[in-house]
C-alpha positions in Angstrom: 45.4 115.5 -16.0 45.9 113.1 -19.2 43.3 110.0 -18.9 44.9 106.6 -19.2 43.0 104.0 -21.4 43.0 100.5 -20.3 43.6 98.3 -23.5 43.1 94.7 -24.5 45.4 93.4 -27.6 43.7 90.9 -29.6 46.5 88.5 -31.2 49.7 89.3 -31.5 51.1 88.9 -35.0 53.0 91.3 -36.8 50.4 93.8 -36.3 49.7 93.3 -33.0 53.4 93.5 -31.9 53.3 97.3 -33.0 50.4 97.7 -31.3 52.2 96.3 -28.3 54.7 98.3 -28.2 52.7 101.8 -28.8 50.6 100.5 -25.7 53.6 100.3 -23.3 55.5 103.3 -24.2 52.7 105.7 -25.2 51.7 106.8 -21.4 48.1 107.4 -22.3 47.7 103.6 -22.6 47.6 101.2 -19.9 47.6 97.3 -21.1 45.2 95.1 -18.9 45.1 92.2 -21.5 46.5 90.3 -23.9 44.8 87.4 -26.2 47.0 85.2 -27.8 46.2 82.2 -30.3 49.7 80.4 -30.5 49.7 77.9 -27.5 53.5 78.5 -27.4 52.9 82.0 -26.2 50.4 81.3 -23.3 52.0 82.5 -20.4 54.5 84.9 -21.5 55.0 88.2 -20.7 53.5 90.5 -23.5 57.0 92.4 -23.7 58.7 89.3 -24.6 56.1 89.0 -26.9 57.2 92.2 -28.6 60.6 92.7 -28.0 60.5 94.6 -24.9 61.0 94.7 -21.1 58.8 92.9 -19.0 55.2 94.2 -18.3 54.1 92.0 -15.7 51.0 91.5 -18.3 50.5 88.1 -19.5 49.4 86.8 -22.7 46.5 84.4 -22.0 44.0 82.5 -25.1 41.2 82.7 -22.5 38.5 84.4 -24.3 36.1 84.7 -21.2 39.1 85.9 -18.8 39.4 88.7 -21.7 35.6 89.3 -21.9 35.6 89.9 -18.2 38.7 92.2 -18.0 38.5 95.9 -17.1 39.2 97.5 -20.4 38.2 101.0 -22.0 38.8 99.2 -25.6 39.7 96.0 -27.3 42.2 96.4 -30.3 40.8 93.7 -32.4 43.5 92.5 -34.8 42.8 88.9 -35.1 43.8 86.6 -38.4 40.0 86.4 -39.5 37.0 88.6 -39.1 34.6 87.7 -36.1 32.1 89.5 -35.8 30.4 87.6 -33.0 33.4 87.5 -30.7 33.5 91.7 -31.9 29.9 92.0 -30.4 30.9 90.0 -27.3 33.0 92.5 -26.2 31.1 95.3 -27.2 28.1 94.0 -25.3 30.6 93.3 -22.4 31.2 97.2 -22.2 34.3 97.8 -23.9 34.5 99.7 -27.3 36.6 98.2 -29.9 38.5 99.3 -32.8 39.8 96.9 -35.1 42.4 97.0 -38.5 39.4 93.8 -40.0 36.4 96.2 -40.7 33.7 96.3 -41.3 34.5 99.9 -42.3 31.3 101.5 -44.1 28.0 99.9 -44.8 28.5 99.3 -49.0 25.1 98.2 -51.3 28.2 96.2 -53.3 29.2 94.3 -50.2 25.9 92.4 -47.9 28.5 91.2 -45.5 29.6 94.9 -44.8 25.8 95.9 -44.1 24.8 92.7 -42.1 27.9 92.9 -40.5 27.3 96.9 -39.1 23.8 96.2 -38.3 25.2 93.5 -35.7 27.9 95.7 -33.9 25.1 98.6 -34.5 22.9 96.3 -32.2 25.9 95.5 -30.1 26.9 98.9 -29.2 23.4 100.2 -28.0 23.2 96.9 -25.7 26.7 97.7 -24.9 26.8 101.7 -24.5 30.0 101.1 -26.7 31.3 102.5 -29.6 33.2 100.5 -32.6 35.5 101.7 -35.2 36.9 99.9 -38.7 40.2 101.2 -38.9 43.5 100.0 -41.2 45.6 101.5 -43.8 43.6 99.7 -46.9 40.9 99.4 -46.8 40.4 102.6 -43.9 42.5 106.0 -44.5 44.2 105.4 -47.7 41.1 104.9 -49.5 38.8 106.8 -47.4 40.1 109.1 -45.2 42.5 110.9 -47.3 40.1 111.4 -50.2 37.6 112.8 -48.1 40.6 115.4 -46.6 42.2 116.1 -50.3 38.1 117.0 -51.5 38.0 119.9 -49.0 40.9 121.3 -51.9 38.6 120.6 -54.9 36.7 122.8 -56.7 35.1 119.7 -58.7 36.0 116.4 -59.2 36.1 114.3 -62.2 37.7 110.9 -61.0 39.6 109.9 -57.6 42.3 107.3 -57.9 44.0 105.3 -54.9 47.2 103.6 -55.4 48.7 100.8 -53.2 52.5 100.0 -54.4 54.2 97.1 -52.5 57.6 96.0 -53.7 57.8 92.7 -52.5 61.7 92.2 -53.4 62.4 95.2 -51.2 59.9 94.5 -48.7 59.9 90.4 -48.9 57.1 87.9 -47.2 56.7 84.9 -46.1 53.4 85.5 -48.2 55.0 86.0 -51.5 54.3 82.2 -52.8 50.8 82.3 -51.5 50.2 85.7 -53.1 50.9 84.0 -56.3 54.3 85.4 -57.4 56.3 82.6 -59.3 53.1 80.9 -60.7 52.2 80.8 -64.6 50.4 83.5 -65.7 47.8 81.7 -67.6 46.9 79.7 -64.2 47.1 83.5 -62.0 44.3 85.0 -64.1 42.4 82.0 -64.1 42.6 81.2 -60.1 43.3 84.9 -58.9 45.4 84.9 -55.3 43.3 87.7 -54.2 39.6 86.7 -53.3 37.0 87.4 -55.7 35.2 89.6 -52.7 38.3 91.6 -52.1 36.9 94.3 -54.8 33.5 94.0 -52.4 35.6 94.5 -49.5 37.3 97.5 -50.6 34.3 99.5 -52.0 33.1 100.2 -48.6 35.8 102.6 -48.1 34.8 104.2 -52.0 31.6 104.0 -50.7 32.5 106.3 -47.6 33.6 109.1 -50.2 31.3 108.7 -53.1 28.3 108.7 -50.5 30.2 111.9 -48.8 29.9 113.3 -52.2 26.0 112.9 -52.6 26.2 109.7 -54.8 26.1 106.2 -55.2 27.8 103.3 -56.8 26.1 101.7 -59.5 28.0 98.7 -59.4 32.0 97.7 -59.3 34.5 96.5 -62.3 37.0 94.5 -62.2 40.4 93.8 -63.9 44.1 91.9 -63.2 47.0 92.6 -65.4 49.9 90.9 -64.9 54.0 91.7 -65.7 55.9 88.7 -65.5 59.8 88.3 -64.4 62.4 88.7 -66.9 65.2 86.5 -64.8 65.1 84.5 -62.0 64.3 86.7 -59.1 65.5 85.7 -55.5 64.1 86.4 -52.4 64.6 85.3 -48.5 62.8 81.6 -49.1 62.7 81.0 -52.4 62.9 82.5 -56.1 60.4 83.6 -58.2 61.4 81.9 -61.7 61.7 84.0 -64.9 59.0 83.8 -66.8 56.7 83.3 -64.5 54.4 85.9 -62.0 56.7 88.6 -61.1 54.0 91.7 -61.1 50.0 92.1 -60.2 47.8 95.1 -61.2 44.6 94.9 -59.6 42.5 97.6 -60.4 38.6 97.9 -59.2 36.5 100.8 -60.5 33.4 102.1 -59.4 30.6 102.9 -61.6 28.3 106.2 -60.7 26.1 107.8 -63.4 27.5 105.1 -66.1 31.2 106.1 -65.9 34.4 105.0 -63.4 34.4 107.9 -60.3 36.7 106.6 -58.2 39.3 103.6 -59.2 41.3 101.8 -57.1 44.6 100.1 -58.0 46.8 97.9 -56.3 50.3 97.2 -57.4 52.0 93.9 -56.2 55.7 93.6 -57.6 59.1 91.9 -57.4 61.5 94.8 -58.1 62.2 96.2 -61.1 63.2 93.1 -63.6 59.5 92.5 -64.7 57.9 93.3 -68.1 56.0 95.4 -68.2 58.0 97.2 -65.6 55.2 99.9 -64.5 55.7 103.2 -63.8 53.7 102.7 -60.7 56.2 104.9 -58.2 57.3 103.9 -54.8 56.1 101.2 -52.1 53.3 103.6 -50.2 50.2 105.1 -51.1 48.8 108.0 -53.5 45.4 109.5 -54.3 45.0 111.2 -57.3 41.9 113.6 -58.5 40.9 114.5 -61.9 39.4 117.6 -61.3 39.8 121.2 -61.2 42.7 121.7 -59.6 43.9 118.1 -60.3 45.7 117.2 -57.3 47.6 114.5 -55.9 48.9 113.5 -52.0 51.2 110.8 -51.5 52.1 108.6 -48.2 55.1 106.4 -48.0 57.3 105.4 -45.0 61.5 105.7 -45.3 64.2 104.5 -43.7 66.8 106.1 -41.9 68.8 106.8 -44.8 65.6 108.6 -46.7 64.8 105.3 -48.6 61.4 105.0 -49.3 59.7 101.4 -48.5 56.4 99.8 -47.2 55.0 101.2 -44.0 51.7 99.2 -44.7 52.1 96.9 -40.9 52.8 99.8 -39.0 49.9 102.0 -40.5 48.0 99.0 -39.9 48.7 99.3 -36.7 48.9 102.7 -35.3 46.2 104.6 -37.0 43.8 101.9 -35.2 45.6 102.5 -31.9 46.2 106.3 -32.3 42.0 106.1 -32.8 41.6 104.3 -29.6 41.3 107.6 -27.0 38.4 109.6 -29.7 36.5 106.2 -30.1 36.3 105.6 -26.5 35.1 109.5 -25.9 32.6 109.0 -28.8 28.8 108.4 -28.6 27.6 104.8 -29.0 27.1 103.4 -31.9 29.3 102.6 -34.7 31.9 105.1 -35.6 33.7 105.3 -39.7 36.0 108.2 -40.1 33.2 110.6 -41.3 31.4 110.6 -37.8 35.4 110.7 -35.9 36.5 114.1 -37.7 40.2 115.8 -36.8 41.0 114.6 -33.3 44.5 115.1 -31.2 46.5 111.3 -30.7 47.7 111.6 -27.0 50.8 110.6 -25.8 52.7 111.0 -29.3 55.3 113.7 -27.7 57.5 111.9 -25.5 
């Protein structure tokens, strides 16, 4: 007989509402809990909450009512990174997995290693397990090189690529992110924090330590494409001239040279210059190597269409990660120590 884990959702923004929904209709979940942060949603039923029948759950902002519930695991997918509240619940007895990190102890990134050493602590009070999970940093960046190396006969340089076409995939974010600003004042006040390179080199840190190395230390660099008309999206429009395109690229150094690079790819369409070849909204990794290889992940529509499956990733390969985390030993669990596990309840 199928065991049935009994799940908390933490917040329930775009993420969490696909979490939601994988909860109710995958039957190897059973939701016990549900923490909101919008006052306006206190009270409701958690399938209003995301757009489906009722539950008879209902969404509470009562952090001790959820501390005390009787959960296998806490999907943790909160705005900000709390790492006390994280070892809270783990001390409490529930495992959690969560789309915030931190995903791999990196000698680039402090935070990541004070950070693990907490929930480490946590999860031997605890008897629980914990598990950074997410699309980017998590899998995209880490899990698939690690697979795509077992193809390799060496390895030269690994590259990840995240493409996100805003004007085909539009925000509410896309002012925030910086699109429509003057370049001059982009490079000189980034949009993306100067810690995100940090951030993301625990996941190269997951594959270049796989790989019997270390990084040295991590370059930077931000080129920029700018828009050669007006272009208009849902809320506004992102003037020509101005920020229509972002290349983030962060490399890290091992031995003196770049081993693995990552680059990120922020765009309104096509009518930028210089209009990159960068591919479709998704993911790639890319090896220099002998065979040189290359994998690529992308979401599409019904009609074939490719376009950005970056909140549902977000969300399910947390959630899909929930049954092998809770059957895991204690202690803090990256992708390395998880290996090939079965997702329950996907055939239905």
């Amino acid at each position: 007989m199928q065991r049935i884990y009994r799940v908390v959702q933490w917040a329930t923004g775009n993420v969490g509402k696909v979490s939601i929904r994988q909860f109710v209709e995958n039957p190897a979940f059973e939701v016990v809990g549900v923490l909101v942060t919008n006052p306006d949603k206190v009270g409701k039923d958690v399938g209003e909450l995301a757009g489906l029948p009722p539950t008879g759950v209902i969404a509470t902002n009562n952090v001790e009512e959820i501390i005390a519930a009787d959960a296998d695991c806490v999907h943790f997918a909160a705005a900000a990174e709390d790492i006390d509240i994280v070892c809270r619940l783990l001390r409490s007895g529930k495992n959690v997995v969560s789309p915030l990190g931190p995903f791999y102890p990196s000698n680039q990134y402090p935070h990541s290693i004070e950070a693990s050493e907490a929930i480490a602590a946590a999860c031997r009070d605890g008897g629980t397990s914990f598990h950074g999970s997410g699309i980017h940093p998590g899998f995209a960046g880490d899990l698939l090189p690690l697979v795509m190396a077992r193809a390799a006969g060496r390895i030269d340089h690994i590259h990840v690529t995240e493409v996100v076409d805003f004007a085909a995939n539009p925000s509410s974010y896309i002012p925030f992110m910086g699109f429509g600003r003057e370049p001059e004042d982009l490079l000189a006040n980034p949009a993306r924090s100067p810690e995100a390179a940090l951030m993301f080199s625990q996941s190269m840190a997951m594959v270049i330590e796989a790989l019997g190395k270390r990084i040295e230390r991590i370059e930077t660099s931000l080129e920029l494409a700018t828009a050669r008309e007006d272009i208009a999206y849902p809320g506004g429009v992102v003037a020509g001239g101005t920020v229509g395109g972002q290349h983030y690229e962060w490399r890290a150094i091992v031995d003196g040279k770049p081993l693995m690079t990552f680059h990120c790819f922020w765009k309104m369409g096509g009518r930028i210059d210089p209009a990159w070849d960068c591919g479709a909204s998704g993911y790639s990794v890319r090896i220099e190597g002998d065979p040189a290889l290359l994998m690529t992940l992308s979401g599409v529509d019904d009609h074939g269409k490719p376009q950005y499956p970056g909140l549902s990733l977000t969300a399910l390969l947390g959630v899909n990660a929930i049954p092998a985390v809770c059957n895991a030993a204690p202690g803090i669990v990256t992708h390395r120590e998880l290996g090939l596990f079965a997702p329950p309840g996907l055939l239905r």
